[in-house]
C-alpha positions in Angstrom: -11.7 -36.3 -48.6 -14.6 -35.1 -46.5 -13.6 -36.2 -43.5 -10.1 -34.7 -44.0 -12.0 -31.5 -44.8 -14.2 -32.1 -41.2 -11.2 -32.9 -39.1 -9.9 -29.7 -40.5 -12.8 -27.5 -40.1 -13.1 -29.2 -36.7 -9.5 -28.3 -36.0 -9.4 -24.9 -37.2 -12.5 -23.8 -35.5 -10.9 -25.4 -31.8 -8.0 -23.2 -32.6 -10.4 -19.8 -33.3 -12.3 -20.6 -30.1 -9.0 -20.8 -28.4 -8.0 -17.6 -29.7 -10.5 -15.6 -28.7 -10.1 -12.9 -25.4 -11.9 -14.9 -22.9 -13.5 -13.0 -20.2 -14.1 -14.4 -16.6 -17.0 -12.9 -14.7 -16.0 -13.5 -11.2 -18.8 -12.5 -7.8 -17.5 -12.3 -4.1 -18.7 -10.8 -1.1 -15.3 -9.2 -0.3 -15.9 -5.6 -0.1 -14.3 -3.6 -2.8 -10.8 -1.9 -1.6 -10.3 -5.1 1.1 -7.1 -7.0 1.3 -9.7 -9.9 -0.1 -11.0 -7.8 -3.1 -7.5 -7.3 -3.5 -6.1 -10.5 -4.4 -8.4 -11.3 -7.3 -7.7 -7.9 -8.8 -4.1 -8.8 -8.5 -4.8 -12.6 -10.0 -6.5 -10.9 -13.0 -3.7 -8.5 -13.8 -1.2 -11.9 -13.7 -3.7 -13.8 -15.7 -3.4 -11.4 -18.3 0.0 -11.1 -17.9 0.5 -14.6 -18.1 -1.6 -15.4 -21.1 -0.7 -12.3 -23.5 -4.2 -10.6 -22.6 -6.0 -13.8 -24.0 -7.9 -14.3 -20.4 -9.4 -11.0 -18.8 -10.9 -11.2 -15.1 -13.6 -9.8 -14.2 -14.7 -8.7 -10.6 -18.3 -7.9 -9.1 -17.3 -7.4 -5.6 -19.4 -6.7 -2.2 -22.0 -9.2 -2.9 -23.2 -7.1 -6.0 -24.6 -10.2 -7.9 -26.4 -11.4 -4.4 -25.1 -14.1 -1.7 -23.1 -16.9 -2.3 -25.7 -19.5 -3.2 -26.9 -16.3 -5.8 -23.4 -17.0 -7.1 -23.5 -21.0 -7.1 -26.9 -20.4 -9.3 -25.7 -17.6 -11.6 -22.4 -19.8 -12.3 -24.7 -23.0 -13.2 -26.8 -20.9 -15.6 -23.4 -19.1 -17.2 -24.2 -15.9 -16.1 -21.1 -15.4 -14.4 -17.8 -17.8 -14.3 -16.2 -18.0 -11.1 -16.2 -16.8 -7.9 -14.5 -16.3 -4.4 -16.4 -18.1 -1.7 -16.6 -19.3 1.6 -17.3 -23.0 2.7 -21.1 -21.8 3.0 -21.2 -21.8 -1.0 -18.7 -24.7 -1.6 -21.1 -26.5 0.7 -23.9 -26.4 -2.4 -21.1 -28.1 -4.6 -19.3 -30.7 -2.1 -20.7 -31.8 1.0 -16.9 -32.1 2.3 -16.8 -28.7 2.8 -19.7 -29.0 5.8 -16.3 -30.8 8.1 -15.3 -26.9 8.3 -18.5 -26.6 9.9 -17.8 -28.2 13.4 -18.0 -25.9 16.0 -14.8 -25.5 17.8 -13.2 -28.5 16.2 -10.4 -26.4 15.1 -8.5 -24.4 17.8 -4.9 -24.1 15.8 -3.7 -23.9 12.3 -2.2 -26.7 12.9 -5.5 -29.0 12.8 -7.3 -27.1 10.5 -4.3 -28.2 8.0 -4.2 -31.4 9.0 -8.2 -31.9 8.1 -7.4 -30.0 4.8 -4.7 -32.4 4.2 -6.9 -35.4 4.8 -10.1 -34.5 2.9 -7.9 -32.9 0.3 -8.9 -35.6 -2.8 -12.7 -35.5 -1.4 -12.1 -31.2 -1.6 -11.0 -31.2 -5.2 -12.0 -34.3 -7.0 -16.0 -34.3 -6.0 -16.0 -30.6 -6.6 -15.3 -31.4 -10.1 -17.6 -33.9 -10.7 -20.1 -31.2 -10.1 -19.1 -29.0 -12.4 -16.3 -26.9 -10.9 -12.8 -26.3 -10.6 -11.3 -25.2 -7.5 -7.8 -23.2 -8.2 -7.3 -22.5 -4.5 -8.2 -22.9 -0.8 -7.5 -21.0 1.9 -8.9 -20.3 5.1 -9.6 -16.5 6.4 -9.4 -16.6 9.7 -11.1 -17.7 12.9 -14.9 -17.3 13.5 -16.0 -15.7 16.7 -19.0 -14.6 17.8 -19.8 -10.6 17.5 -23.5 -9.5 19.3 -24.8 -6.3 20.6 -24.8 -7.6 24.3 -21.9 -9.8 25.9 -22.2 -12.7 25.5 -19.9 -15.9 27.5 -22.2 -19.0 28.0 -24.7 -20.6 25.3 -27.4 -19.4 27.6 -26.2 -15.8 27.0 -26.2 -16.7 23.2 -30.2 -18.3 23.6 -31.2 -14.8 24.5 -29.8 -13.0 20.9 -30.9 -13.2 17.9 -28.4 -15.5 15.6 -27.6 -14.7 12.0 -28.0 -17.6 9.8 -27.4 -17.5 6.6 -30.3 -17.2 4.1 -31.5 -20.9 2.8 -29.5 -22.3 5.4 -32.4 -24.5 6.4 -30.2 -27.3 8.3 -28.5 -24.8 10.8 -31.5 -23.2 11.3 -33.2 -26.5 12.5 -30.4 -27.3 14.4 -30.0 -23.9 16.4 -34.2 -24.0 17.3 -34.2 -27.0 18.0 -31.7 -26.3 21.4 -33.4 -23.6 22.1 -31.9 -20.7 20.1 -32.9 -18.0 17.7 -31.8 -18.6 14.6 -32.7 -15.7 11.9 -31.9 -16.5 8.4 -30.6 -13.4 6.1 -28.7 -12.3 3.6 -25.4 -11.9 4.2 -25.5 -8.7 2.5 -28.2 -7.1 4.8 -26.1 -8.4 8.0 -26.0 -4.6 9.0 -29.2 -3.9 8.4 -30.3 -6.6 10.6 -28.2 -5.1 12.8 -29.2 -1.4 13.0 -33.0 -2.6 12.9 -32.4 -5.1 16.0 -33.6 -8.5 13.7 -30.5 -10.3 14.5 -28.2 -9.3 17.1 -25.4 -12.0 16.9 -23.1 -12.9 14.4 -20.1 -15.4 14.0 -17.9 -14.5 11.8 -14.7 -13.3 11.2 -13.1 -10.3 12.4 -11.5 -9.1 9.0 -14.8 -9.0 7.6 -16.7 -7.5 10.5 -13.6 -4.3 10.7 -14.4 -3.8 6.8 -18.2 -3.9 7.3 -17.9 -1.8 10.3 -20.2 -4.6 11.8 -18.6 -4.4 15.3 -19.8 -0.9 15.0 -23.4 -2.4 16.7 -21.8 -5.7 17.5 -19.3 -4.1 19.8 -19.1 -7.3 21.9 -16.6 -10.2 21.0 -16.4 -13.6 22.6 -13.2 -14.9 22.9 -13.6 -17.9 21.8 -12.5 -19.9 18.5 -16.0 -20.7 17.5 -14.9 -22.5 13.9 -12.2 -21.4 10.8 -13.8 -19.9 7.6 -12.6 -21.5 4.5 -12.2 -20.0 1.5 -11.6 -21.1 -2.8 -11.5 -19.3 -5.8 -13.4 -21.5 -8.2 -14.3 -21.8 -11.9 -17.1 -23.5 -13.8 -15.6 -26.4 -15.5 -17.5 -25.2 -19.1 -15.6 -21.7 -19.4 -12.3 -23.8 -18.0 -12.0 -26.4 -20.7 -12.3 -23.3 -22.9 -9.1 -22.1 -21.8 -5.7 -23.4 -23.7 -4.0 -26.0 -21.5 -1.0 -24.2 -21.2 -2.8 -21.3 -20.2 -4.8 -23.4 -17.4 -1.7 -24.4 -16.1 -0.2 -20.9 -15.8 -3.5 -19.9 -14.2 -3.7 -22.2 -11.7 0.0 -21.9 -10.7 -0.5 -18.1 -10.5 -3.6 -18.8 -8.3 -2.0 -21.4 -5.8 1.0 -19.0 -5.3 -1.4 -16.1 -4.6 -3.9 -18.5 -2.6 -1.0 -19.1 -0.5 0.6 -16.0 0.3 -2.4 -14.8 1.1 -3.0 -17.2 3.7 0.1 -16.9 5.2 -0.2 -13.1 5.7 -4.0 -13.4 6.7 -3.2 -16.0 9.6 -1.0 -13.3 11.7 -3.7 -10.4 10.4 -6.9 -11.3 12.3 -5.3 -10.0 16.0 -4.7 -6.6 14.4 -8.5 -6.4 13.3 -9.7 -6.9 16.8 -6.8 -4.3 18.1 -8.1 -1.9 15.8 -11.6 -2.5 16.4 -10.6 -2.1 20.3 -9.3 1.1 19.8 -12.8 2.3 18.5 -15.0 0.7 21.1 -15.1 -2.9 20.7 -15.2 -5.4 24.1 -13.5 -8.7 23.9 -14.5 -10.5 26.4 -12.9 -13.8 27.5 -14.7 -16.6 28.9 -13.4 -18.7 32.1 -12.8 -22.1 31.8 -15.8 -23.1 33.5 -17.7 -21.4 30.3 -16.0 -22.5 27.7 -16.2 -26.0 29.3 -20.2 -25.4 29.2 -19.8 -24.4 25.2 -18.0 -28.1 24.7 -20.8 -29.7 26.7 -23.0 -27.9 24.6 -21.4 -29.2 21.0 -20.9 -32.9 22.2 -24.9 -32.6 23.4 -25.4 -31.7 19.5 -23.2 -34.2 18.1 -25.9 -36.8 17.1 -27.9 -34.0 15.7 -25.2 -32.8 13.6 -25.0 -35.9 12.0 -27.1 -35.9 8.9 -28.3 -31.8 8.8 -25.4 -29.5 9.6 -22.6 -31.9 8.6 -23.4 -34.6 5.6 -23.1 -38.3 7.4 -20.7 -39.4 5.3 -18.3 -36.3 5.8 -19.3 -36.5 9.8 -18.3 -40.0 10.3 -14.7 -39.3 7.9 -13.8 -36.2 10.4 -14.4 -37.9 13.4 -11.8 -40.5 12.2 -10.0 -37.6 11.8 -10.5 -36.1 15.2 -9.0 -39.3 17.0 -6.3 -39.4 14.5 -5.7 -35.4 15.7 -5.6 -36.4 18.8 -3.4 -39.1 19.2 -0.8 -37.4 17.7 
């Protein structure tokens, strides 16, 4: 008779955790009003939607509760849930997510796909075993670099000062050690760094440096793919399994659809940043063939000391499988 009593208490108190309004505390860096702020206010309003106001979302936007590995530490100590982040941050969870770090691996769509595709298990799976649940990946756009002075041959680049971002201790390394200057910052006092002259290069996306209004001092763009920027929206794992299952999987299909469309649109929107950003003084300037053969001289020189810092070994050696699959396609 007790332990009907216990698997009853035990049963009725699952249901009354269930029941409760669940709120998600969800950090980005996506400046409030952006198209990027813009699609986790719309996933909230679904989520709501979806689960009869039983899950409420959240948002601290514009890097208000600190940089992304603020948001990997505040998640991991419950102070918030969730949060919208680039492979810098998912890095701290999954070392997978350093193959999105070669430079100018990816030059189309089309291969940054294909790596997704193959490293999609690693993505997901090991990201759970840490603790999180990733509801979707995207990518936002091409990285290029953005400095004060132009810049069209690694030894222009050697003479600027490089954003790095703060506690990004392997990049640094790597960048001094061939003769650059890295700087590690904040990525929320990139443009003060800028307007005080402490960095003077950044790579990044051009979506992000229009909303910033980094290009505003940066006001020279290379041409040149430099890497793709991938994205997720994840959750800790401890608010998830809180969550009703049939609730999770109306979440997660809300997110995936949302993830997606996104992408889609984002893909054809990063030409008309740098158009508009050219209409109020930015200078793309596009290398010769020569140069950028000199940039792929300079990445195959730093292959063997990618290995191991910048790009986990086991991940490295997976993606250059990759690579030769790529291109014998």
């Amino acid at each position: 008779m007790k332990r009907l009593i216990t698997i009853l208490l035990i049963c009725l108190s699952v249901q009354f955790l269930w029941a409760k309004k669940i709120v998600i505390k969800m950090a980005t860096l996506a400046p409030e009003g952006t198209e990027w702020h813009g699609i986790l206010v719309d996933l909230g309003q679904q989520w709501t939607e979806a689960t009869n106001g039983e899950i409420r979302l959240r948002i601290y936007p514009g890097g208000i509760v600190g940089d992304e590995s603020d948001m990997i530490r505040k998640m991991r100590i419950g102070q918030i849930h969730g949060a919208a982040i680039t492979n810098e941050g998912m890095t701290e969870l999954n070392p997978y997510f350093t193959a999105f770090y070669m430079p100018m691996l990816y030059q189309s769509y089309e291969e940054v796909d294909f790596v997704r595709e193959r490293l999609n298990d690693e993505l997901f799976s090991i990201t759970e075993e840490n603790g999180f649940k990733i509801l979707t990946m995207v990518d936002v756009g091409w990285a290029y670099w953005f400095s004060t002075e132009p810049i069209y041959t690694p030894e222009d680049l050697k003479n600027t000062k490089i954003f790095i971002w703060a506690g990004d201790y392997k990049s640094t390394l790597l960048y001094e050690k061939h003769g650059y200057q890295p700087v590690p910052l904040a990525m929320t006092d990139v443009l003060s760094g800028l307007q005080t002259g402490l960095i003077t290069s950044i790579g990044f996306n051009p979506m992000y440096t229009l909303s910033q209004q980094i290009f505003g001092i940066a006001d020279n763009m290379l041409d040149m793919k430099w890497g793709n920027l991938t994205a997720a929206i994840i959750i800790d794992l401890r608010t998830w399994k809180r969550i009703k299952p049939n609730h999770q999987e109306a979440m997660e299909k809300i997110a995936k659809k949302i993830g997606n469309s996104f992408q889609n649109k984002n893909r054809h929107e990063t030409d008309k940043a740098v158009e508009v950003m050219q209409q109020y003084g930015l200078k793309v300037n596009t290398p010769t063939a020569e140069q950028v053969d000199e940039w792929e001289a300079l990445i195959q020189g730093m292959y063997p000391d990618i290995r191991g810092s910048l790009i986990d070994e086991k991940t490295y050696d997976r993606l250059m499988e990759i690579k030769k699959e790529m291109e014998s396609r």
